[in-house]
C-alpha beads as a LAMMPS data file, in Angstrom:
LAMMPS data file: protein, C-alpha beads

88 atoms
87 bonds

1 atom types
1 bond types

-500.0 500.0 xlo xhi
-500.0 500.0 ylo yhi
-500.0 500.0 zlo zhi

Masses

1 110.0

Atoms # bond

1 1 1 0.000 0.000 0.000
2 1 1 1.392 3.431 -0.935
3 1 1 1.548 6.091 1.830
4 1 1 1.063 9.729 0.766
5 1 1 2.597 12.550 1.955
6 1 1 1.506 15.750 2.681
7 1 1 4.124 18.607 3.107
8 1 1 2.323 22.042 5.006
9 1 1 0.553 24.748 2.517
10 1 1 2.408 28.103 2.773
11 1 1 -0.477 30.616 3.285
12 1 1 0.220 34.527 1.191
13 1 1 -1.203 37.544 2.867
14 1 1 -1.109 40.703 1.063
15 1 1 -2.002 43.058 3.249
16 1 1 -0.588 46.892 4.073
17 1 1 -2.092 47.038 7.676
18 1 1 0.037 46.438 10.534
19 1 1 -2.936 45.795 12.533
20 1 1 -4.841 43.838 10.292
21 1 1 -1.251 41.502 9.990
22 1 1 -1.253 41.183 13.655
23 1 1 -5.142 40.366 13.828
24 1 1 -4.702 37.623 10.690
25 1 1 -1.479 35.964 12.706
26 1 1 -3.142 36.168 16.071
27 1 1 -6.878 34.375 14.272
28 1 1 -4.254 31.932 12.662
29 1 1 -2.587 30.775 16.196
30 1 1 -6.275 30.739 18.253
31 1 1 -7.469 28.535 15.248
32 1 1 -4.265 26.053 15.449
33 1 1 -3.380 26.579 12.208
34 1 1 0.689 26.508 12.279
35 1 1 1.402 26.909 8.761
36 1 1 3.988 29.694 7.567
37 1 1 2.422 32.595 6.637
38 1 1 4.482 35.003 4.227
39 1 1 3.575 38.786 4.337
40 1 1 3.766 40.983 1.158
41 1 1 2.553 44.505 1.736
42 1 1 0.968 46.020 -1.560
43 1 1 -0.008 44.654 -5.077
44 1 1 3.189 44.521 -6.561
45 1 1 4.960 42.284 -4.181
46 1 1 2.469 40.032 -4.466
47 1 1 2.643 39.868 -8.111
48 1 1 6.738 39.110 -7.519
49 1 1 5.757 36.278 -5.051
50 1 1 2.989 34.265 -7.312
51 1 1 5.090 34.925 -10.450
52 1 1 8.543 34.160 -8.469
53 1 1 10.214 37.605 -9.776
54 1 1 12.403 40.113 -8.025
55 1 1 13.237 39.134 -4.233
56 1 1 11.247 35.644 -4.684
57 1 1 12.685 34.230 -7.268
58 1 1 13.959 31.125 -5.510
59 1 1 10.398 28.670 -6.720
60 1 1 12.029 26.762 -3.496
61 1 1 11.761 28.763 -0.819
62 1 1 8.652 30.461 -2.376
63 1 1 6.266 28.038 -3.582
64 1 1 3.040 28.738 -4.968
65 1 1 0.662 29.523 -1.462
66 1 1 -1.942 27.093 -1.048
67 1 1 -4.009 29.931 0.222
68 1 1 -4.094 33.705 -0.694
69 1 1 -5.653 36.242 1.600
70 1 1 -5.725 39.371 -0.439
71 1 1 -6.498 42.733 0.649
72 1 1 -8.256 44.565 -2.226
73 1 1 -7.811 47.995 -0.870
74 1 1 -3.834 48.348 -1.555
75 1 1 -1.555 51.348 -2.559
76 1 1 -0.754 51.024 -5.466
77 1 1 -1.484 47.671 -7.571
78 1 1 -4.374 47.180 -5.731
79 1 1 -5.795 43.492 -4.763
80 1 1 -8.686 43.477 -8.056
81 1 1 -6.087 44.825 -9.969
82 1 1 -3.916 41.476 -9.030
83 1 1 -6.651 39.417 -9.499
84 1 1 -7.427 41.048 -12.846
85 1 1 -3.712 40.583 -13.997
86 1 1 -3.299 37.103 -12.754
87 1 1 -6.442 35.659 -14.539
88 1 1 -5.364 37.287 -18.235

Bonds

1 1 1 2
2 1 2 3
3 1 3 4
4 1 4 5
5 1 5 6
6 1 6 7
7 1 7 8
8 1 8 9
9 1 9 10
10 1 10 11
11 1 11 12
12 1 12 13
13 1 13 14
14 1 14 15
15 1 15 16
16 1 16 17
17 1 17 18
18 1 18 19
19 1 19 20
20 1 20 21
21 1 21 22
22 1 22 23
23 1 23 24
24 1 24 25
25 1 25 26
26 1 26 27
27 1 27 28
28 1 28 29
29 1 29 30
30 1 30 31
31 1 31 32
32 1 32 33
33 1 33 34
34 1 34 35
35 1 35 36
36 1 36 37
37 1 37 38
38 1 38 39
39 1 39 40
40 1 40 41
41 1 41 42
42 1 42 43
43 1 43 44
44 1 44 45
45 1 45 46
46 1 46 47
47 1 47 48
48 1 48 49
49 1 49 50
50 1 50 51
51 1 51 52
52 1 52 53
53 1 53 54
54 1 54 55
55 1 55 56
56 1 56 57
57 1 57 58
58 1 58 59
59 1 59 60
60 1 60 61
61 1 61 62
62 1 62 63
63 1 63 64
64 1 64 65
65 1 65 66
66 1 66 67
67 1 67 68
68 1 68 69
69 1 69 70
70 1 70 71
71 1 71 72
72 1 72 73
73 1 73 74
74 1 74 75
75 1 75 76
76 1 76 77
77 1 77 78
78 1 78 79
79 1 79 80
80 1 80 81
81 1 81 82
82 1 82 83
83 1 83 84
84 1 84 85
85 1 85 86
86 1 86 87
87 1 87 88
């Protein structure tokens, strides 16, 4: 019989609120939910993490997130405008 293995989900939260970061981390920890989180801060770095560009560029140690918590009210690149550009 084969066994299957199942490595942890990293989970991406774009989000430019300290606060809201904090609050997302503390929900994660209450809810037991121990998988890394990585924290990009406006649309753009987000964009460089799902398409590994820029400071992620290592597909290793920045795998596609099996979750994406995006905030849609960003500076910049703003969270529809990374949806809109990631399903072109």
């Amino acid at each position: 019989m084969s066994r299957i293995t199942m490595e942890p989900i990293k989970l991406l939260l774009v989000e430019d609120d300290e606060a809201d970061i904090l609050l997302a981390q503390r929900a994660f920890q209450r809810a037991n939910i121990w998988n890394e989180v990585v924290v990009v801060r406006n649309g753009q770095e987000a964009l460089d993490y799902l398409r590994n560009e820029n400071e992620f560029a290592d597909k290793k140690e920045n795998p596609l997130p099996g979750l994406v918590l995006l905030d849609l009210n960003l500076p910049g690149i703003d969270g529809r405008d990374v949806l809109e550009i990631m399903y072109r």
